[in-house]
C-alpha positions in Angstrom: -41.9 1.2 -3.2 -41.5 -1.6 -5.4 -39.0 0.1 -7.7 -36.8 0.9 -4.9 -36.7 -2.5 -3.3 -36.1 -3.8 -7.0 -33.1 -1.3 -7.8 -31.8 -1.6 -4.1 -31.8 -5.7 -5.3 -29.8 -5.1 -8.6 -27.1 -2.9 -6.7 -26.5 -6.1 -4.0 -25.8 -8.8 -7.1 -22.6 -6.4 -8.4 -19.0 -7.3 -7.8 -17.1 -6.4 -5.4 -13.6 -6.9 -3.2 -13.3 -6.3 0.4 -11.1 -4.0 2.3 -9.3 -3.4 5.2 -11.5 -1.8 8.4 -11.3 1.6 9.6 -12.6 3.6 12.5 -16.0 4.4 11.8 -16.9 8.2 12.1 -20.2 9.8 13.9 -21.7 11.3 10.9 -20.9 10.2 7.5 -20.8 11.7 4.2 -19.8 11.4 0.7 -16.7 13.2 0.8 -15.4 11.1 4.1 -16.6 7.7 1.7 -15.0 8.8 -1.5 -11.7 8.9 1.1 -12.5 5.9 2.6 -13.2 3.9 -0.3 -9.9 5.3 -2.0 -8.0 3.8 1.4 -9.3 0.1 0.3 -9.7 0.3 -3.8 -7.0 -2.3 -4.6 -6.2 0.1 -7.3 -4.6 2.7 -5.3 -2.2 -0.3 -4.3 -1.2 -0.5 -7.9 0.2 3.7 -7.9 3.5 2.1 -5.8 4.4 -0.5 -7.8 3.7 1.1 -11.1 5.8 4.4 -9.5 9.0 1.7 -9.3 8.3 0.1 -12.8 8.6 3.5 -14.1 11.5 4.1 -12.7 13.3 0.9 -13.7 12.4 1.5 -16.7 13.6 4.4 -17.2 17.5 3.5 -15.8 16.7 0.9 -18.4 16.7 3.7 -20.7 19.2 5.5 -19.3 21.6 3.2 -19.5 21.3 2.7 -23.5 23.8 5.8 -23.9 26.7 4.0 -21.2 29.1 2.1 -23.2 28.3 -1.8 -22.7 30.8 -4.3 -22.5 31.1 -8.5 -23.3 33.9 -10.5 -22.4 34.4 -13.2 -24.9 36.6 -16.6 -24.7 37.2 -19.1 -27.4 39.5 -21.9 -28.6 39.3 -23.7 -31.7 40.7 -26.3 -34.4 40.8 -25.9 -38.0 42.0 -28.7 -40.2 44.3 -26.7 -42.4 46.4 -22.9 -41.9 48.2 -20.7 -44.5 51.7 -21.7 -44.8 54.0 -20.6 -47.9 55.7 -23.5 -49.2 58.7 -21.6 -50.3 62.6 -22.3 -49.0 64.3 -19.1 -49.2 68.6 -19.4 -47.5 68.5 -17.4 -44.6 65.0 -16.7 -44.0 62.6 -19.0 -41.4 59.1 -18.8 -42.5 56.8 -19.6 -39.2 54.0 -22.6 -39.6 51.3 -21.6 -38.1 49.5 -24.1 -35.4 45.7 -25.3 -36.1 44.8 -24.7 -32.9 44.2 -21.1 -31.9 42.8 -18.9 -28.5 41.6 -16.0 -28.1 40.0 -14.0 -24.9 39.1 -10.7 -25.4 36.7 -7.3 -23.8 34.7 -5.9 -26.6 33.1 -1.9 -25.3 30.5 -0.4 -27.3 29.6 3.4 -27.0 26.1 4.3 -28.9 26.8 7.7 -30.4 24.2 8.5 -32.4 20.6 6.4 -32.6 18.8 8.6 -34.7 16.4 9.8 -31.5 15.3 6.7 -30.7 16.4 6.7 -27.4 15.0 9.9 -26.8 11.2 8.8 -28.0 11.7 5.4 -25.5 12.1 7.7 -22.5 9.6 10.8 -23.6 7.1 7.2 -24.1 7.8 6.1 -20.8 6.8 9.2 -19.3 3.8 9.3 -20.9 2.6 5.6 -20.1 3.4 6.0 -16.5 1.0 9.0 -16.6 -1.6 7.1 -18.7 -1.3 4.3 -16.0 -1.7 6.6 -13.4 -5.1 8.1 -15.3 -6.4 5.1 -15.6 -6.4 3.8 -11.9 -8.2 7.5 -11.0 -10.5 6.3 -14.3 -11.6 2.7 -12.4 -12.0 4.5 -8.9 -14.5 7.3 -10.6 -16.6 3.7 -11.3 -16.1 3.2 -7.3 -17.1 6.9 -6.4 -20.6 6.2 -8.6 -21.4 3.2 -7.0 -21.1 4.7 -3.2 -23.1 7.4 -4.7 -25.6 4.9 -5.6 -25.4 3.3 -2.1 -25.3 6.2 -0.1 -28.3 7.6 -1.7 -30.4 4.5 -1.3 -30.0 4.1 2.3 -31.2 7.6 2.7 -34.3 7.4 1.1 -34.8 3.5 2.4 -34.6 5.6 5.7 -36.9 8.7 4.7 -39.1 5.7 3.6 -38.8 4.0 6.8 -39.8 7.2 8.6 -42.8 8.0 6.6 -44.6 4.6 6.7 -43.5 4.3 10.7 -45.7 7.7 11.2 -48.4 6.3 8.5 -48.5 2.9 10.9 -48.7 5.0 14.1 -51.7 6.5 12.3 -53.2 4.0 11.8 -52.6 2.4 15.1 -54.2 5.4 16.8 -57.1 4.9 14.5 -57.2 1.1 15.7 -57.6 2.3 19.2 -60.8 4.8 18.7 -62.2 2.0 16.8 -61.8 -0.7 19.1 -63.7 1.3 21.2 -66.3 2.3 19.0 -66.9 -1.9 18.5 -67.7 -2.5 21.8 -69.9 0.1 22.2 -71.5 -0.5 19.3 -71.2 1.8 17.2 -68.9 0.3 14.7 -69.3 -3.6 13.3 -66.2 -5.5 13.7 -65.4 -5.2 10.0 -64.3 -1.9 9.9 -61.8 -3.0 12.7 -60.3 -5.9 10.3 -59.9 -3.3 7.9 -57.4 -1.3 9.5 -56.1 -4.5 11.4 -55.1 -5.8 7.6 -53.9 -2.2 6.4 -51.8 -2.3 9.5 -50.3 -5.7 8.7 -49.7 -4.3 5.3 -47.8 -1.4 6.0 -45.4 -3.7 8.8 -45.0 -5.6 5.5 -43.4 -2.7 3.4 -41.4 -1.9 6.9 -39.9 -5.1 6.3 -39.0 -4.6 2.9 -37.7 -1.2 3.3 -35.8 -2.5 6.4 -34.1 -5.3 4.9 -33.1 -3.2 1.4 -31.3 -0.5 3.6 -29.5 -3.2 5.4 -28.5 -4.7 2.2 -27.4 -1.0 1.0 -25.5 -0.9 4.2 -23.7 -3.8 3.7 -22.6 -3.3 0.6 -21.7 0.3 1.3 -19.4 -1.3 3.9 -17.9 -3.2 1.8 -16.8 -0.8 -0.6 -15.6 2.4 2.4 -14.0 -0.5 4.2 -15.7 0.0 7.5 -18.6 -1.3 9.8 -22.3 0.5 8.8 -25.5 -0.5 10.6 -28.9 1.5 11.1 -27.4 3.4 14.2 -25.1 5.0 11.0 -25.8 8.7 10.5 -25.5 9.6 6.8 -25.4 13.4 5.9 -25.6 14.9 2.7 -26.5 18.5 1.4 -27.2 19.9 -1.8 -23.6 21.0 -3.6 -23.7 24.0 -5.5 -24.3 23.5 -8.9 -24.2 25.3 -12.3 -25.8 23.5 -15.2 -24.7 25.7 -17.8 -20.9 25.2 -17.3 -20.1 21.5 -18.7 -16.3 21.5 -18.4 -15.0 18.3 -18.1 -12.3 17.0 -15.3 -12.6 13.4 -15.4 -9.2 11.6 -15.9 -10.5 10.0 -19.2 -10.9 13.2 -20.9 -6.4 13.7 -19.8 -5.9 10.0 -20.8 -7.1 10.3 -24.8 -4.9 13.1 -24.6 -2.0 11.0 -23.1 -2.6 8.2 -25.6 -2.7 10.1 -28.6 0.7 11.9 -27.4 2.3 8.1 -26.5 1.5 7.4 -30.2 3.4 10.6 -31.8 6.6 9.0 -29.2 5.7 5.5 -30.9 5.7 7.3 -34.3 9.4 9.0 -33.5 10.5 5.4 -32.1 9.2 4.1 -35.8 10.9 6.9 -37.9 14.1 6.9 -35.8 14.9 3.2 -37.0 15.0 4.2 -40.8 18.1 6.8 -39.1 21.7 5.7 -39.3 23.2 4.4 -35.9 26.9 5.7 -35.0 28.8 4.2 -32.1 32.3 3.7 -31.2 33.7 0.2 -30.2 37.3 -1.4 -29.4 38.6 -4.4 -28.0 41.4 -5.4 -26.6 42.8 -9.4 -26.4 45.0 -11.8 -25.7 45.6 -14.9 -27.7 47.5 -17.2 -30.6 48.1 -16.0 -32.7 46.9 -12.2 -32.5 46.7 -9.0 -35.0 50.0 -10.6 -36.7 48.6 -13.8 -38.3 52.9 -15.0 -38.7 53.3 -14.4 -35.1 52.6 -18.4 -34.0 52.3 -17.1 -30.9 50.8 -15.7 -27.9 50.1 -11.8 -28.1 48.1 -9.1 -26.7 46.1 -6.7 -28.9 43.9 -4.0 -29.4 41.6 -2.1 -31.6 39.2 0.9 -31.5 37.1 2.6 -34.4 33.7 4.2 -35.2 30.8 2.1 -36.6 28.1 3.2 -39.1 25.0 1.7 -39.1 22.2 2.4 -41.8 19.3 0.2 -42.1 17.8 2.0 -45.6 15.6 -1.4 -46.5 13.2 -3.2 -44.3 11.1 -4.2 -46.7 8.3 -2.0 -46.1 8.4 -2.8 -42.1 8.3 1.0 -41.3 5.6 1.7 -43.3 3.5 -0.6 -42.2 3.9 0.0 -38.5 3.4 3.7 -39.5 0.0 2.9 -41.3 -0.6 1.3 -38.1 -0.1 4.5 -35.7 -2.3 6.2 -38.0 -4.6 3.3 -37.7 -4.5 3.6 -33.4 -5.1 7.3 -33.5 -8.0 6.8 -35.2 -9.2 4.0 -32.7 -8.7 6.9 -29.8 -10.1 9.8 -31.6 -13.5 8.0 -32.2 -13.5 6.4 -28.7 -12.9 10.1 -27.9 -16.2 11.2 -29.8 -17.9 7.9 -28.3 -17.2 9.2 -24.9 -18.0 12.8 -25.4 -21.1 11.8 -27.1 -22.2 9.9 -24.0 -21.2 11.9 -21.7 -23.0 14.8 -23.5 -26.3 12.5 -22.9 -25.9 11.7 -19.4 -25.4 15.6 -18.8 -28.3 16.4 -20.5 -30.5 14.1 -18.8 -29.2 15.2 -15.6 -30.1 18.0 -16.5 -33.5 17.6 -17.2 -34.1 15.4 -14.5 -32.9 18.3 -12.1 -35.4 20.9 -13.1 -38.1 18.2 -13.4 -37.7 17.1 -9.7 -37.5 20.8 -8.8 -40.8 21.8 -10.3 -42.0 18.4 -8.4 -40.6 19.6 -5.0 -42.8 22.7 -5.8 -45.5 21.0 -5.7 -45.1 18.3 -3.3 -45.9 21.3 -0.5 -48.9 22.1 -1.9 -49.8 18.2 -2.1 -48.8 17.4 1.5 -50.8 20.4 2.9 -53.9 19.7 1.0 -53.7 15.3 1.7 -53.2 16.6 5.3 -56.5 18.5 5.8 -58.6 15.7 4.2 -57.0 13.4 6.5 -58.0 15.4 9.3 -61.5 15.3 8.1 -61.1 11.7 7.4 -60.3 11.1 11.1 -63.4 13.7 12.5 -65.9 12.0 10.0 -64.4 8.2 11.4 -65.0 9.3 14.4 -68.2 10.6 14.2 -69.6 7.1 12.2 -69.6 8.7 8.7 -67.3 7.2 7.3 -66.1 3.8 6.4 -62.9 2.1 7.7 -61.4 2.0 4.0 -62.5 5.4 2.9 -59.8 6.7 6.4 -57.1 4.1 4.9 -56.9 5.2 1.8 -56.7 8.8 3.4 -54.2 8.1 5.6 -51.7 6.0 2.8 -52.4 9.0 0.5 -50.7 11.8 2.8 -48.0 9.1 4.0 -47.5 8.8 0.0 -47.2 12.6 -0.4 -44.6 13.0 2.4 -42.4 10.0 0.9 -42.6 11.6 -2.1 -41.3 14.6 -1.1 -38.7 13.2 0.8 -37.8 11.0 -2.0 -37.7 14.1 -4.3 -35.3 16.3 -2.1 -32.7 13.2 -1.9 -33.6 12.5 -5.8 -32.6 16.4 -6.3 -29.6 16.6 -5.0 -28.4 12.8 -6.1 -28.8 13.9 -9.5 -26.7 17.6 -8.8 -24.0 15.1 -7.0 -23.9 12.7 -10.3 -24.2 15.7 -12.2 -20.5 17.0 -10.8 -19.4 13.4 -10.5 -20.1 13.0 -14.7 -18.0 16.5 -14.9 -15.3 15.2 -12.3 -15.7 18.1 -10.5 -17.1 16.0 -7.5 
C-alpha cells in the first residue's frame, strides 16, 4: 500500500507540457492514449517544420550546380598610368587618363566539385531522417510514462475495490456486534476494535483515492483530455513471445543513420582534397577596356575554364578525418551502451513475467483458503469465541489476498506491455 502511494507520488513531481483538449471516449485504452498523447507531444509539431527545412535545404543544394552571377561597379584614381615618352612623325601615341570605370556581370558554372555536392545532399537526406527518428525516439519516453500512469490508476482502482468490500466487512461485522453489546454478550471493547479498524481502512481509502486522482491528472495531462473516476480504463493482456527480442525502436534505425551521415561527412572531407573545374566569363563596359591604349569607353568580354586544386591544407583533412573516425567510435559504443541496457531491461522483464505468473498461480489457492477462515472467523465471532482482533486480522488478510491478486494480473500484463514497448513492437 505504501509503495504504491510512494511510486504514484514520484510519477506526479515529473515534468510535463500541456496539450490541447480532445473529446473524451467511453472506454479508454492504451492504444487510443498512445494516439492521443501523439496529437498533443509538442514534438510531433516539430515533423512540419523540420519537413520544410529539409526541403530548403536541399534547393540550397540544388542550386550549387546553376551558374551564379555578381554584378560589379567600380571607379577609381591612380596617381600615375603607362605612357611612352617617345615622339615618333606621324604617329599619335594616346595618354592614358588616371581615372578609370568599369561595370561588369561576372557568371560562374561549377563543373566539377570533386563529389562534394553530391555528399551535401546524400547528408541532408540522412539528417532529415535522423531528425525525424529522433522525435519518434522522445515520444517512446511519452508512450512509457502513460504506460506508467495508466497502469497505476488501475490498480489504485482494484485497490479501491478490494478495501471498499474489506470495509463493508467489517461494517457488517460492526452491526452483529453492536448488538451483541447491548445484550451483553460482548464488552464494549471489542466494538472499539473494529470501530478503529474501520477508521483505518477509510484511511487507506483516502490514500488510494487521492493517488488515483493524482494519476488521473497527470494522465490528462499528457493524452490531452479530461479524466476523472467516472473514466473507464481497459486493458488486456497482448500476446507476447519472450524468446523473440528483435528490436523496432527508432534508436536502434538512428545509430544506423548516424553512422551512415558520417561516411557522407567523410566523402564531404575527401572531396575537398579534389580539384574544382568551373567555367566563368564576364562581360563589361568601361575606360579603358581589354585594350589598355584605347583611353576610352568600350565594351568587353571574356569566357574560360577554371582549375582549382587545393593539394596543401596543412594537415586540415586529416585531422577532420581523424575526427570522423573519432565520432564513429562515440556511436558504436553508445550503440553497445544501449544494447547492453536494453538487453537488461529485457531480461528482467522477463523474469519478472514468469515470477508474477507462478504468483497468480497461487494467489487462487490463497484467496480460497483466507476465504474459508474468514468464514469461520465470522461463525466463531458470532458465537462469542472469538475476539474482535482475532476477526480483523482475518478479515484484512483475505482483503490482502484479493489485492494481491488483482495487483498481480495488472502487474502481469504491465510488464508484457513494457516488454513490447522496450522491443518497439507496442
Amino acid at each position: 500500500m505504501k509503495r504504491f502511494v510512494i511510486y504514484i507520488s514520484v510519477l506526479l513531481i515529473l515534468p510535463f507540457s500541456i496539450g490541447r483538449t480532445i473529446a473524451q471516449p467511453a472506454g479508454l485504452t492504451l492504444d487510443s492514449c498512445y494516439k492521443a498523447a501523439r496529437i498533443v507531444f509538442p514534438g510531433i509539431a516539430q515533423l512540419s517544420a523540420l519537413a520544410e527545412m529539409h526541403r530548403l535545404a536541399l534547393e540550397n543544394i540544388r542550386v550549387t550546380y546553376l551558374p551564379k552571377s555578381t554584378f560589379t561597379a567600380s571607379a577609381s584614381y591612380q596617381s600615375d598610368v603607362t605612357s611612352i615618352d617617345i615622339n615618333l612623325p606621324m604617329v599619335s601615341i594616346p595618354k592614358m587618363s588616371k581615372d578609370s570605370y568599369k561595370a561588369y556581370l561576372d557568371v560562374n558554372q561549377l563543373i566539377y566539385d570533386g563529389g562534394a555536392t553530391k555528399a551535401r545532399r546524400e547528408g541532408q537526406l540522412i539528417q532529415h531522417e535522423v531528425d525525424n527518428l529522433q522525435v519518434e525516439s522522445d515520444f517512446y519516453k511519452v508512450k512509457e510514462l502513460v504506460n506508467d500512469l495508466f497502469f497505476s490508476v488501475l490498480m489504485g482502482s482494484k485497490m479501491q475495490e478490494q478495501l471498499e468490500l474489506g470495509l463493508s466487512n467489517l461494517k457488517a461485522r460492526r452491526h452483529i456486534a453492536v448488538s451483541a453489546v447491548e445484550n451483553g454478550v460482548l464488552v464494549s471493547a471489542q466494538l472499539e476494535l473494529i470501530d478503529v479498524e474501520i477508521i483505518t481502512q477509510q484511511q487507506r481509502l483516502v490514500d488510494v483515492e487521492h493517488a488515483i486522482d493524482g494519476a488521473l491528472q497527470m494522465l490528462s495531462v499528457w493524452i490531452g483530455q479530461p479524466l476523472s473516476r467516472e473514466s473507464r480504463l481497459e486493458v488486456s493482456s497482448p500476446p507476447v513471445s519472450t524468446g523473440i527480442r528483435q528490436n523496432l525502436r527508432p534508436e536502434q534505425a538512428l545509430f544506423g543513420l548516424q553512422q551512415k551521415r558520417l561516411e557522407e561527412m567523410s566523402n564531404q572531407t575527401d572531396a575537398r582534397t579534389l580539384p574544382v573545374i568551373s567555367g566563368y566569363g564576364q562581360a563589361g563596359y568601361g575606360r579603358p577596356g581589354l585594350n589598355m591604349l584605347l583611353n576610352e569607353f568600350d565594351s568587353w568580354y571574356l569566357v574560360g575554364l577554371r582549375f582549382q586544386w587545393n593539394f596543401w591544407d596543412w594537415k586540415q583533412t586529416t585531422r577532420d578525418r581523424t575526427q570522423l573516425r573519432l565520432q564513429e567510435d562515440i556511436i558504436s559504443a553508445q550503440k553497445k551502451a544501449y544494447d547492453q541496457r536494453t538487453q537488461a531491461q529485457i531480461v528482467a522483464v522477463e523474469t519478472d513475467i514468469t515470477r508474477i505468473g507462478e504468483l497468480l498461480k497461487l494467489d487462487g489457492q490463497i484467496i480460497l483458503s483466507r476465504e474459508k477462515i474468514r468464514l469461520t472467523a465470522v461463525s466463531q465471532f458470532d458465537n462469542g469465541a472469538l475476539e474482535a482482533s482475532d476477526l480483523v486480522a482475518r478479515t484484512n488478510e483475505e482483503t490482502q489476498a484479493r489485492i494481491n491478486y488483482e495487483i498481480h494480473k495488472l502487474q502481469l500484463i504491465q510488464n508484457q506491455i513494457k516488454y513490447l514497448t522496450i522491443l518497439g513492437q507496442q
